[in-house]
C-alpha angles and dihedrals in degrees: 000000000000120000125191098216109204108185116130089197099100092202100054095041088049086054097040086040084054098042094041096049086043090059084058093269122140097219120195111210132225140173115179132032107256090051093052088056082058099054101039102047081066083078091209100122137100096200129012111201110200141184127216108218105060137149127254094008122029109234090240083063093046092049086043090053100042102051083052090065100050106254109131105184106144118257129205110201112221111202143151081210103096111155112132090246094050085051091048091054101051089049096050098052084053121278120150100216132354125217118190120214127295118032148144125273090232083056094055100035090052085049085061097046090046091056095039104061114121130195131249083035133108104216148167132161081272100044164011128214121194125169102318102338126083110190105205100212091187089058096027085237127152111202129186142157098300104028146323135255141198118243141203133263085248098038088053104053092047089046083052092051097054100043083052092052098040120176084359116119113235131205128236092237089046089051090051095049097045101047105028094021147227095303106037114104093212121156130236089247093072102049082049088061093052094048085057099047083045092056090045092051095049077052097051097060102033108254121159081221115116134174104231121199118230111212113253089342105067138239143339133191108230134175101226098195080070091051 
């Protein structure tokens, strides 16, 4: 899972960077407002976690501009301001959850889980079952129907990607950003090469999931016993 963290005090974003890639997260990090438009008008993110008070652009400002244009990751609002009516603010203009200064990582960590449940999945904060596979986040282990197997860093994230998306077609772009992100120059050939050791893997243990290509568009994650 993917988080766009927006928190312009060096020193907090270091510490919640370090707890949330310890639970098994990959955390983008931002300190000022312009730079977190930027990020989260990628769309590539699961959670974005923002504070209120920012240079440049006040998080209130950067909600208000992303859901006009369309993008509708959740977004937990992080803020030492907790009044009623500052809640009610930052609800209204469209955040998902808000979460007032300070405040336990278990807190914060249980507020992801709660936004980021999907449908038609099985999840907790360890792992994630879809058709006949579980992907233990925790042990990096794929299991199916005939065995299980370890993945990569990089096989994971773009297995993650697809179990969150199920059934969803995915654009090449969107696969690059989500698994290598924003800033990363790496080429198509690449994302191609880890489709192929993915479909191996779902092979290998002998899942009905396939990753199907979609002609000029990109990739979908399909049960094929249902087809």
């Amino acid at each position: 899972m993917r988080i766009l963290l927006v928190e312009d005090d060096e020193s907090l974003n270091e510490s919640l960077s370090f707890q949330l890639e310890a639970e098994g997260f990959t955390v983008d990090s931002c300190f000022d407002g312009e730079e977190a438009c930027y990020y989260g008008e990628q769309n590539i993110y699961d959670v974005i976690l923002l504070d209120r008070m920012l240079p440049h652009m006040e998080g209130t400002e950067i909600l208000t501009a992303l859901r006009r244009k369309g993008i509708a990751t959740p977004v937990i609002l992080l803020t030492a301001l907790g009044t009623l009516s500052d809640k009610i603010t930052g609800l209204d203009l469209g955040a998902d959850d808000y979460l007032v200064k300070p405040f336990a990582i278990e807190e914060l960590l249980a507020r992801i889980r709660c936004i980021t449940r999907r449908p038609n999945t099985l999840s907790n904060d360890k792992s994630i079952t879809v058709s006949d596979i579980t992907w233990q986040m925790d042990q990096d282990r794929l299991t199916g129907p005939s065995g299980s197997c370890t993945l990569s860093k990089r096989e994971a994230s773009l297995l993650e990607t697809f179990l969150r998306r199920y059934n969803q077609t995915l654009s090449r772009s969107l696969l690059l950003l989500k698994v290598w992100g924003p800033d990363s120059d790496v080429e198509d050939g690449n994302l191609d090469n880890y489709i192929h050791f993915l479909r191996r893997r779902l092979k290998g243990i002998g899942s009905c999931l396939q990753i199907k290509t979609i002609r000029g568009i990109g990739y979908c994650l399909q049960d094929e016993s249902n087809t």
